[in-house]
C-alpha positions as CSV (number, residue, x, y, z in Angstrom):
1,X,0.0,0.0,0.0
2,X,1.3,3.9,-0.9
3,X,0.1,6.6,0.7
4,X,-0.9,10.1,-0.7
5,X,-1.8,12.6,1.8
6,X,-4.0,15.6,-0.2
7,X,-3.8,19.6,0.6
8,X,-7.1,19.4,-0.8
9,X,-10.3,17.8,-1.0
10,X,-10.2,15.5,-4.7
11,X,-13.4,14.5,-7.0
12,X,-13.3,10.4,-6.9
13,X,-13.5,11.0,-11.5
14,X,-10.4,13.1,-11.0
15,X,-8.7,10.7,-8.8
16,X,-9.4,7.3,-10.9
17,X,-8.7,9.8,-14.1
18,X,-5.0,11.0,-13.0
19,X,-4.2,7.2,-11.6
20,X,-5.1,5.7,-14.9
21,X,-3.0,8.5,-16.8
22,X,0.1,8.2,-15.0
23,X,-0.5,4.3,-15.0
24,X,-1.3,3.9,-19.0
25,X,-4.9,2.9,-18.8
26,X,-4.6,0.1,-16.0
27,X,-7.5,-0.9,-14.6
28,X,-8.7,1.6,-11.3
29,X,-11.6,1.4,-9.0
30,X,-12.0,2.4,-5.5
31,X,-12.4,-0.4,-2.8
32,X,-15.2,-1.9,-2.3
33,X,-15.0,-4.6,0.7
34,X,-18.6,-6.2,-0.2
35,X,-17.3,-7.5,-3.8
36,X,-14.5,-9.0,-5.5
37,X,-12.3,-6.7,-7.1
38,X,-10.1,-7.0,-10.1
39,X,-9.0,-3.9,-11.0
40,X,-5.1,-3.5,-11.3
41,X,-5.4,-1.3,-9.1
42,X,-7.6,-0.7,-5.6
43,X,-8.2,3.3,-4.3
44,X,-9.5,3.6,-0.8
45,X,-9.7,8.1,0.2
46,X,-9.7,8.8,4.4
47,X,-10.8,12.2,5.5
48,X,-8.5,14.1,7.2
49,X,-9.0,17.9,9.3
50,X,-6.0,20.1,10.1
51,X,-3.9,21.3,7.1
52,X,-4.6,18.0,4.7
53,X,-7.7,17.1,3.8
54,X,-7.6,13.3,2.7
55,X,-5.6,10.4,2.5
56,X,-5.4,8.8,-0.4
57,X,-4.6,4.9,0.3
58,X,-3.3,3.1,-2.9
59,X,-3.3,-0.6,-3.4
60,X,-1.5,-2.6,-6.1
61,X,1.1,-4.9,-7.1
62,X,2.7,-2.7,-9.8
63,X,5.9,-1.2,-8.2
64,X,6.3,2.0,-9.0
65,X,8.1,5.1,-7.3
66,X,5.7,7.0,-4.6
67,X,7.8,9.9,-4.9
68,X,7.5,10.2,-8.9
69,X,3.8,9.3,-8.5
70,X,3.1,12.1,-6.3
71,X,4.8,14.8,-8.4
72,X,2.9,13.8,-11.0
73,X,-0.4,13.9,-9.2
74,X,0.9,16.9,-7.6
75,X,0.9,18.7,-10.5
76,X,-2.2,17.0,-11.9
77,X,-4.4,17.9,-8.7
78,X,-2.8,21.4,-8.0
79,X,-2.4,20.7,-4.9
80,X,0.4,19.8,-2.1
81,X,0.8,16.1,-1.3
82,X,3.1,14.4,1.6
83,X,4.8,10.9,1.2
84,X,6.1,9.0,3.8
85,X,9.9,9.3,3.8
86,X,10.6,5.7,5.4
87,X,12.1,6.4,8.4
88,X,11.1,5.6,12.1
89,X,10.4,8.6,12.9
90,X,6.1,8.8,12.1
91,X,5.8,12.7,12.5
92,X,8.6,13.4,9.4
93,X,7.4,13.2,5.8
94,X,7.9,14.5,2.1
95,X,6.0,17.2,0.5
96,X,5.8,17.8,-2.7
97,X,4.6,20.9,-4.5
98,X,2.8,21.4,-8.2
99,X,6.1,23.4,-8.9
100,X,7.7,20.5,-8.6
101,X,9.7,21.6,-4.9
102,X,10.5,18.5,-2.2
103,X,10.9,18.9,1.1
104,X,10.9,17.9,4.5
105,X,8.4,18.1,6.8
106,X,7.3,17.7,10.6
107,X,4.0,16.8,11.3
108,X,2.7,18.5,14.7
109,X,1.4,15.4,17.0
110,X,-2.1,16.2,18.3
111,X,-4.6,14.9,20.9
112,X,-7.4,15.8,18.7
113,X,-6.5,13.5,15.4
114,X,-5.8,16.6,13.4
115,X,-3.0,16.3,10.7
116,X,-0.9,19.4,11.2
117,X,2.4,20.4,9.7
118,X,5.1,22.5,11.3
């Protein structure tokens, strides 16, 4: 599973549309746990409050880079996105910008389940 964690609220069409795009037409459709599903690909979208909006859970078996994937959607979406970065530490993560910018970033830890960044 990758993560993408949205600046913005995204249309479901807009998602599926961008996936498929950056994919070459594979096969996308958002999880559905009541039914078998084929698709190449599986998208499952989390509501978030504080400075993010959602997160944007993708399932496959393709590898791919997360970190090329989420320039591209980035740019796509117009909107800021943040990666994981792999390390221990769960508050630090990657954002990356439409203009293309990486960086790193702290998340603020809250009691209230908001995702804040410092």
């Amino acid at each position: 599973m990758y993560s993408l964690i949205a600046g913005k609220y995204l249309e479901k069409t807009e998602v599926i549309s961008v996936i498929q795009i950056y994919f070459h037409n594979v096969s996308v459709s958002w999880l559905n746990i009541n039914c078998s599903n084929t698709a190449d690909i599986l998208l499952e979208q989390e509501e978030l409050t504080g400075d993010f909006n959602i997160t944007l859970n993708v399932y496959t078996n393709i590898e791919m880079d997360i970190k090329e994937l989420a320039l591209f959607c980035s740019t796509k979406w117009c909107t800021e996105l943040i990666i994981s970065n792999n390390e221990m530490n769960p508050y630090t993560w990657i954002m990356v910008s439409p203009n293309g910018s990486i960086k790193n970033v702290s998340q603020i830890p809250t009691d209230d389940g908001r995702f804040l960044i410092l």
